[in-house]
Wavefront OBJ file of the C-alpha trace (Angstrom):
o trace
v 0.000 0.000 0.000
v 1.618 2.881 -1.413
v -0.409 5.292 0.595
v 0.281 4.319 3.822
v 4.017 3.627 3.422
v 3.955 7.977 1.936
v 2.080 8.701 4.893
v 4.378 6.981 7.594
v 7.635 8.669 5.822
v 6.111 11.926 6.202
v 5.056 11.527 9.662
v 8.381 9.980 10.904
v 10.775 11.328 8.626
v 9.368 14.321 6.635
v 7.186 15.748 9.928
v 10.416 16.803 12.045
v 11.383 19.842 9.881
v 7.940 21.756 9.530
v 7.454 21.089 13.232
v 11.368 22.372 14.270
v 10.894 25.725 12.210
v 7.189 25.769 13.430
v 8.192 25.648 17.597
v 11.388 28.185 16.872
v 9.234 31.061 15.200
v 6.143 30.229 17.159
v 8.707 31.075 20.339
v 9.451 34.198 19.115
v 6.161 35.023 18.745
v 5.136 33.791 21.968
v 7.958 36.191 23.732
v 6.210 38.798 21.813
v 3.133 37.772 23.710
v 4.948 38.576 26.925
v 4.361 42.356 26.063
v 2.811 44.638 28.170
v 1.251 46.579 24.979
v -2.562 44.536 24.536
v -2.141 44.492 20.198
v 1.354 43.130 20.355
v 0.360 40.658 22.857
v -2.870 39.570 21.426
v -1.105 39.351 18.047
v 2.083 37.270 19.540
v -0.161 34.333 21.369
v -2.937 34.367 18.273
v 0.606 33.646 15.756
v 2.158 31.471 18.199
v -1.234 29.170 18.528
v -1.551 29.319 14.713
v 2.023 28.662 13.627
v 1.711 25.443 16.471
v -1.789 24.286 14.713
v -0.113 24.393 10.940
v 2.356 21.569 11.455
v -0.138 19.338 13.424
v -2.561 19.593 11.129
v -0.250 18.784 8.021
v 1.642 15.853 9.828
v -1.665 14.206 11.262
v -4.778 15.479 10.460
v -3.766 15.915 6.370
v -2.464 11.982 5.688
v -5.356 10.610 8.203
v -7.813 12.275 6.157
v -6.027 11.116 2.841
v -6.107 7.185 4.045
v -9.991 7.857 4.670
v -10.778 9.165 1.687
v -8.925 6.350 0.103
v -10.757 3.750 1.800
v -14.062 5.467 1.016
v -13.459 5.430 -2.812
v -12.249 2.019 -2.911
v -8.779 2.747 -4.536
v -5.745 0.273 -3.741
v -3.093 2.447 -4.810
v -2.664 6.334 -4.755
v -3.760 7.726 -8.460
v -5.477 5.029 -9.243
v -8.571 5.554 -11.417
v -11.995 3.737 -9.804
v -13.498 2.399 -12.785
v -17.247 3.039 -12.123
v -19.690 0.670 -14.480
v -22.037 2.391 -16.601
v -25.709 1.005 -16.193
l 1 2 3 4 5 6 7 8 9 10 11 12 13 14 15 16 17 18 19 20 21 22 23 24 25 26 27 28 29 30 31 32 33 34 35 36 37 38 39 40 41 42 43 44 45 46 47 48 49 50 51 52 53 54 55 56 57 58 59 60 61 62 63 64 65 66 67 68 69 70 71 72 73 74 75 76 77 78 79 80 81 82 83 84 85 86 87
């Protein structure tokens, strides 16, 4: 199953860089949430929690929701065309 084995390399393998650039800039962000100024601060946390949701939702929530849609189409392999039958 080609699918799985592309999701499992991106998970394990792939997953480590977006989420290592993700937690560095998301920390400078959050220090910018340590303001005493209310915009600065409100903007800091709100781009910390956003630049922390964009790697979790490509590494787990993105390849999850690419094995279920291949199980709901009934494909074995990733591009393959369902042949439908015509009635």
């Amino acid at each position: 199953m080609i699918l799985e084995e592309s999701v499992r390399t991106k998970v394990l393998d792939v997953g480590r860089a977006p989420a290592a650039g993700a937690l560095t800039t998301a920390g400078v962000y959050g220090i910018l949430g340590l303001s005493n100024v209310v915009f600065p601060r409100h903007l800091g946390w709100m781009t910390a929690v956003g630049l922390l949701a964009a790697p979790i939702g490509s590494i787990l929530v993105l390849p999850s929701l690419l094995i279920i849609r291949q199980k709901i189409s009934g494909r074995k392999r990733a591009g393959e065309v369902c042949e439908v039958e015509a009635k």
